[in-house]
N, C-alpha and C positions, 0 to 999 in steps of 0.2 A: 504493500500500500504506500508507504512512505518511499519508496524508491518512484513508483509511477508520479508521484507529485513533485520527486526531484525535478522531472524533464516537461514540465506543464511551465507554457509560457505565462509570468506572473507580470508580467510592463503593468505598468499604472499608465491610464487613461491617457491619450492626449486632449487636454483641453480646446485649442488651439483652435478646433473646428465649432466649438459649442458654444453661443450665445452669439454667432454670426449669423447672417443671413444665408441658409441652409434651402436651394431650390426645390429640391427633391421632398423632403421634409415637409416643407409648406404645401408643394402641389398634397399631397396626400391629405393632407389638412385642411385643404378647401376644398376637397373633393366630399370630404366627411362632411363641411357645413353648405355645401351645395345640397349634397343629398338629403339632408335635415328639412332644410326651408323648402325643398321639394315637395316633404310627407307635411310638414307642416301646411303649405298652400292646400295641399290637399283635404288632410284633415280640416281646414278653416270653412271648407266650402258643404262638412259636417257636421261641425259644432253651431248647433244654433237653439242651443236650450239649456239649462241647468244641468240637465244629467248627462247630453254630452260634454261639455264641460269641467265638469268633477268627477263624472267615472265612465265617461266612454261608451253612457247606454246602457250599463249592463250587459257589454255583447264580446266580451273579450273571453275566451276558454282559459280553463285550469292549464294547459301546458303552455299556450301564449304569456297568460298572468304570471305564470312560474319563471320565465325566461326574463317576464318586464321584472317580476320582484327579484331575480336576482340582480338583474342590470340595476336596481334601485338602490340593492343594500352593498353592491361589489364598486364600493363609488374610489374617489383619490384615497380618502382614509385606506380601504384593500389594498389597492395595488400601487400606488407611490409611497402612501404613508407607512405601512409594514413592510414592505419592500426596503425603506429606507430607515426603518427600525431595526430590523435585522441585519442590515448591512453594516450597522454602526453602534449595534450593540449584541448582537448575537441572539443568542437562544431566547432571553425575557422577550424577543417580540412575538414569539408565539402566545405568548397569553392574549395577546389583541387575536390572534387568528383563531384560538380555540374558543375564547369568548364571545366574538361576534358568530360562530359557527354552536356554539351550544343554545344561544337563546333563542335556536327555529322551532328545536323538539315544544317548547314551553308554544311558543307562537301556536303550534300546530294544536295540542291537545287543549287547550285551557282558552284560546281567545279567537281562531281564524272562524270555526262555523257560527257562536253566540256571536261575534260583529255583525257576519254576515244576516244575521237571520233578523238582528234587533235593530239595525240602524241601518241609515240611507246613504250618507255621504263624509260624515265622519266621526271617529273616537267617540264625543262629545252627546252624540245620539245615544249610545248606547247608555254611556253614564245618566242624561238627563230624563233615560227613557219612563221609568217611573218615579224620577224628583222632579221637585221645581225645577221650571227652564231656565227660567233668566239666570240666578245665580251660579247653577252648575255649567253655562257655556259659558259664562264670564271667565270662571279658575280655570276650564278646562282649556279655552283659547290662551288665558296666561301662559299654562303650563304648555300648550303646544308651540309659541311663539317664540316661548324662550328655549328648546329645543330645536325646533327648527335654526333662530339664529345662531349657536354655534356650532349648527351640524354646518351652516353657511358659510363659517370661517372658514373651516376646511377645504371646503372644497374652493371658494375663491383661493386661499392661499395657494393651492396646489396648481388650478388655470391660471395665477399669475405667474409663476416660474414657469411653468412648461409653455407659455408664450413666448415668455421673453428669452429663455432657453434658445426657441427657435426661430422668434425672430430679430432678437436684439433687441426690442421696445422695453424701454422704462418699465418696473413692476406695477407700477400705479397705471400707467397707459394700457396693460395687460388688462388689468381686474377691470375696467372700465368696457373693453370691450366686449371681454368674456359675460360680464352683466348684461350686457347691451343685445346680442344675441340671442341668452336665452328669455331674457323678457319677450325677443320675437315669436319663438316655440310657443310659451304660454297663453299670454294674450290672444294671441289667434289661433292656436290649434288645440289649445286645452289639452285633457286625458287622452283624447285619442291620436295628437302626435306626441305627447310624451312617452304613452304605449308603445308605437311603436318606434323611436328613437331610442328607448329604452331596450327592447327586443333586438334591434339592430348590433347594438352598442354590446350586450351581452353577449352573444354571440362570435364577435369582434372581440371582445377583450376574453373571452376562454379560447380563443384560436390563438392569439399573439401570444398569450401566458403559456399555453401549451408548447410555443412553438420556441419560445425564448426558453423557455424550460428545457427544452430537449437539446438544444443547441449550447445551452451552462454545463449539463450532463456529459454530453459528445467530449467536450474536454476532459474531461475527470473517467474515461472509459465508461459512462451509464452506470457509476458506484455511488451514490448518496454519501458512504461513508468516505471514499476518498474526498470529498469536496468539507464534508467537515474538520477532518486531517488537516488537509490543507488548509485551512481557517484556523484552526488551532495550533499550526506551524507558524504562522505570519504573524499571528496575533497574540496566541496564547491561549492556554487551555482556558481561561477565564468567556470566551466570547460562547463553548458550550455549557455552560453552566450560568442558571441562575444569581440576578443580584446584580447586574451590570445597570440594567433602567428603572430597574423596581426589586429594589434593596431591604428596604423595610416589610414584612410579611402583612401586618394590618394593612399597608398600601395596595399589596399583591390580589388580597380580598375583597376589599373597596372596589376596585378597578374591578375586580373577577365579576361582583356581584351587578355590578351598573352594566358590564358588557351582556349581561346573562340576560337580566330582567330587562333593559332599555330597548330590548329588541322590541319586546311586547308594546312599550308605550312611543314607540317611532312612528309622529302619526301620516308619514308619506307612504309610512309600508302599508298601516293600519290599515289607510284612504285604497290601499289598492285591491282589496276585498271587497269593496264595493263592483269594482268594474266587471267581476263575473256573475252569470247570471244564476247562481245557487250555493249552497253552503257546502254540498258534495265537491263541485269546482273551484270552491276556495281550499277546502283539503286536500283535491289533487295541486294546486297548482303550490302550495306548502312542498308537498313532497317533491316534485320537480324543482323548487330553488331553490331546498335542502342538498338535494344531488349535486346542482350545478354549484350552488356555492362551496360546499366539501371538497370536492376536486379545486377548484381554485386557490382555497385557501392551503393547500396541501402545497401547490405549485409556490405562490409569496413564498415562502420559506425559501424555496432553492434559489429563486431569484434574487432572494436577501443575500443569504452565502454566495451566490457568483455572483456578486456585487464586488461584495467584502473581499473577496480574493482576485478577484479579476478586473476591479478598476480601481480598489482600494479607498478605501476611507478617507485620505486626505484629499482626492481629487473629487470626491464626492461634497465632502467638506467646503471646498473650492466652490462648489454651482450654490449652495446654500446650505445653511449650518443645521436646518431640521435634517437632512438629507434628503427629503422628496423627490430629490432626480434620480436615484440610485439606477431606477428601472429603465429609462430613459438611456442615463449613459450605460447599463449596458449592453442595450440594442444597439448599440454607438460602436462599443467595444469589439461585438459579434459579428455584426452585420451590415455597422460604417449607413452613409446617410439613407440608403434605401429604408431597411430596417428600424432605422432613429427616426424617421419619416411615418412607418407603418405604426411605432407603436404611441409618436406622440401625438398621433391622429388618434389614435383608440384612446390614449388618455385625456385627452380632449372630449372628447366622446361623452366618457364616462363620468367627466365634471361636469359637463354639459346638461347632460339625461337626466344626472343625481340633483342639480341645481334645479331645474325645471319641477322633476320630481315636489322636491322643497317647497319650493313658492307655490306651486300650486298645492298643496295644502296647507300654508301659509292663509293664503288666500279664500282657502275653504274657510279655515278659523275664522279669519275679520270678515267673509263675506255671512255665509250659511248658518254660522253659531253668533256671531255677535248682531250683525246687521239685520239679518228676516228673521233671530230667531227671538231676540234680546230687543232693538229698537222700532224693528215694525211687526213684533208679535206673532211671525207665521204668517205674516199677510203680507206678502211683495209680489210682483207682476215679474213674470220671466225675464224680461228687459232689462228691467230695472235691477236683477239679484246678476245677470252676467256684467250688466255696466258696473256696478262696486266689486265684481268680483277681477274685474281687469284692472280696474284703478288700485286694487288691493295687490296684484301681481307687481305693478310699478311703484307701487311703496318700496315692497320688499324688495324688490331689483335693487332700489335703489342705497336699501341695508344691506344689503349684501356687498354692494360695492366697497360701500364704505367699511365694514367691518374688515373684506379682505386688506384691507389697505393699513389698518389699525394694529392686525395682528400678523404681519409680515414678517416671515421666518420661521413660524409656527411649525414642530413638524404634526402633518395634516391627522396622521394616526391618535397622537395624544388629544389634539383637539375634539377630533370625533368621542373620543373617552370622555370630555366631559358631557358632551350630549347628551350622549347615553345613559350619564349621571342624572340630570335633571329628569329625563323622560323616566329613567326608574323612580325615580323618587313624587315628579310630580306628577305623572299620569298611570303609570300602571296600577300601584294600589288602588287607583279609587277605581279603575275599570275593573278588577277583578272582583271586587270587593261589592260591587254593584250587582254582576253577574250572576254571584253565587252567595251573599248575604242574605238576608232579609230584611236583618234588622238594621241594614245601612240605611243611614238618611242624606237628606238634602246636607244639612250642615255638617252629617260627615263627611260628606265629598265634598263639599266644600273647604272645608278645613284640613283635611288631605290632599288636598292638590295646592292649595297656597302652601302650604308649611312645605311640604316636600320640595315644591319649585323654588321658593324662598328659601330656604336652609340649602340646599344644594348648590346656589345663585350667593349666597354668603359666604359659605363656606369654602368656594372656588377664588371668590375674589378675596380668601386670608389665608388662601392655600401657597407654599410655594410656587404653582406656574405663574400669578399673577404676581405677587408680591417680590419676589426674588429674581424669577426669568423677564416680567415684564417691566416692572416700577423697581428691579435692581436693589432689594432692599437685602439688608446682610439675612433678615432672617424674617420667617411667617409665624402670622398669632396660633392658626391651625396647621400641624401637620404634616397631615395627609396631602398626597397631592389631588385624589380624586376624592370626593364627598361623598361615596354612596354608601360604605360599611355606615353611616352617622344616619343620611336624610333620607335612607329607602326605607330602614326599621321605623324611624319615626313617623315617617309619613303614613304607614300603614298606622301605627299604634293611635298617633292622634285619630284617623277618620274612623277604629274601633270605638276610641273612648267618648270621642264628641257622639259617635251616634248611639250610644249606651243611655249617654246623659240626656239625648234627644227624643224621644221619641215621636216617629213618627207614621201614624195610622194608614194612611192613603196609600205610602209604600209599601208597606206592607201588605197588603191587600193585593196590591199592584204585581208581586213576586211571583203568586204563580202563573199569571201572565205569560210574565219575565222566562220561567221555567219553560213553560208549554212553547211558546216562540225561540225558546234555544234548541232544543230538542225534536222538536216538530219541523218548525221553520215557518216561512210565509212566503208570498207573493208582493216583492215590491211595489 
């Protein structure tokens, strides 16, 4: 083993050619957003109501859905952000691959057919379904807004480097356009070109991982273990073993638990169980983006280590200090600008899709739960719920912008980890809890979804990443660097104890409803 890694060409990267104006690279790259605005004109000339809009009609099938949900959750956090985790810290970036890949099983048994069966368009339905309205879309739009906006970060952070990567532009001039863009997708093509954008984009990003996969491998004779060797020659036995990125154990868990449970309260994923038309074809199409994302997430890893060994860490360091290019340069590495072309098109792609994704259920929140359902009561005219619902897209576009821009450097993997902090902490318990309680009330969902999003929204900004990596302070009031071991127990304990203290009769009443409609199902 160690003799075949003696004669393995180890050169670190040339730079020389990256952050130039790259022909090849680009053509590919507008080939990708030509074909986008394509499906998009097309889808615009279908969208012309509410429910095309926010879920595509109900006409998309469990293996189509399967394909878009994995295109939705396989975003830059996947495949730049772990990629460039791994390459720069070894083995701890598995815990982001193993965590985002264990909270499908939960997704599948506990929340994909009750969504389906209770609610129309999003999360927020299901929670409010037998509480008061106005106050539970209020907390639930909180808590989805503030999870959407740092799943945001990420993924701007990740389309700003991989622009300016390839085309030399300022980072700021990057995120500006990469906003600009997908607010085009949404605004006119709603769900059903994000569907399929997304479909496209999955597709495309397990061929290029496959294929960059097999080609890290080709080096190393097709042995998994010589390529770790090899990592552990260069680097030191330290890059396989635990404790390089997430040192402290209570951290380890925090982070384990928020990856586990935030999958569930992700409300772009959530929204996309709406788009098929039954609770059977939200179960299939679970099991097919369970499949495709497991094989993915298997591949991150190798691309992480032939990163690590084959363009090396300081020249990776070099493009940007999260590491986010790892993947990029070493398509660069392999396969020079054809290749570097092929795949910063797919990750483009895949910021793209995932961004779209986002705002439009962004948009769902401030349009469907706050505006028809909170300030005109259930009573808006088709017209009028798509006009707030596009003015609601160019909000967010325009957060989005601005926060990539804010958090510049970020690498995109950790970012996603907090997300998935807040969404565990301020959406999932009260959706489950709604589900399968009885004795839940309005004010415990209420008060579990504030506290959870707040506590997790505190606790991030006196955490290390903001206080020390951001605002450079010697040291933080909290910790932890992710909030969830702290704001996912409490959030469930408050919405127990307030609805102990609460009671309320209507809900109750209301549960076996609740029951027969999870179990049964219905006819949207």
């Amino acid at each position: 083993m160690n003799s075949l890694w003696c004669h393995l060409p180890l050169a670190e990267v040339d730079l020389k050619n990256l952050g130039h104006f790259n022909p090849l690279a680009i053509f590919f790259f507008l080939v990708f957003v030509a074909s986008s605005l394509v499906i998009t004109y097309w889808a615009a000339k279908r969208t012309n109501s509410t429910s095309h809009f926010y879920t595509a009609g109900g006409n998309v099938s469990g293996f189509q859905n399967g394909l878009a949900l994995a295109g939705d959750f396989m975003s830059a956090a996947s495949f730049l952000g772990i990629a460039g985790l791994v390459a720069l810290n070894g083995f701890d970036g598995l815990i982001y691959s193993i965590g985002f890949l264990v909270g499908w099983p939960i997704l599948m048994f506990l929340v994909a057919e009750p969504l389906r069966n209770l609610g129309k368009y999003t999360f927020a339905d299901v929670v409010a379904y037998r509480l008061r309205q106005a106050p539970v879309r209020i907390a639930a739009a909180i808590g989805s807004l503030a999870t959407i906006s740092f799943y945001l970060i990420a993924q701007m952070v990740g389309a700003g480097e991989l622009v300016k990567l390839l085309f030399g532009f300022d980072y700021e001039l990057a995120v500006v356009i990469v906003g600009c863009v997908m607010m085009a997708y949404v605004i006119f093509g709603g769900m059903i070109a994000t569907t399929w954008v997304q479909i496209i984009k999955a597709i495309l990003l397990l061929g290029g991982t496959i294929l960059l996969a097999i080609l890290v491998l080709s080096k190393f004779g097709f042995n998994p273990l010589v390529l770790f060797s090899s990592a552990a020659a260069k680097y030191g036995a330290g890059v396989l073993a635990p404790g390089k990125q997430v040192s402290d154990p209570f951290d380890a868990i925090s982070l384990g638990m928020s990856l586990m449970f935030g999958t569930a309260g992700l409300p772009h994923i959530l929204m996309r169980f709406y788009t098929v038309p039954d609770a059977k074809s939200a179960r299939i199409s679970v099991t097919y983006a369970t499949a495709f994302i497991g094989v993915f997430y298997l591949l991150t890893f190798i691309l992480g280590f032939g990163a690590m060994v084959l363009v090396g860490q300081d020249a990776i360091k070099q493009i940007g200090t999260g590491g986010n290019m790892a993947a990029p340069m070493l398509a660069d590495f392999l396969g020079g600008d054809a290749f570097l072309g092929f795949i910063a098109a797919v990750s483009f792609a895949t910021i793209l899709a995932v961004v779209a994704g986002l705002t439009l259920s962004g948009a769902a929140a401030l349009s469907h739960d706050l505006w028809v359902n909170v300030v005109k009561s259930g009573h808006a005219s088709e017209t009028e719920q798509l006009k707030v619902a596009r003015f609601a897209t160019m909000m967010l576009g325009a957060l989005a912008i601005l926060l990539g821009i804010l958090f510049k450097g970020q690498n995109v993997a950790y970012m996603v980890g907090l997300a998935f902090a807040i969404a565990a902490s301020g959406n999932f318990p009260a959706l489950l809890l709604s589900m399968l309680w009885r004795r839940f009330t309005t004010n415990g969902a209420v008060a579990s979804m504030l506290v959870g999003t707040l506590s997790s929204l505190v606790l991030i900004y006196f955490s290390p990443t903001i206080q020390v990596t951001i605002l450079k302070h010697a040291s933080a009031p909290f910790p932890l660097k992710n909030p969830g071991l702290i704001s996912i127990p409490l959030a469930f304990l408050v919405g127990i104890v307030v609805s102990l203290l609460t009671s309320e009769q209507q809900a109750q009443e209301k549960f076996a409803e609740v029951e027969n409609r999870i179990h049964i199902g219905f006819d949207n």
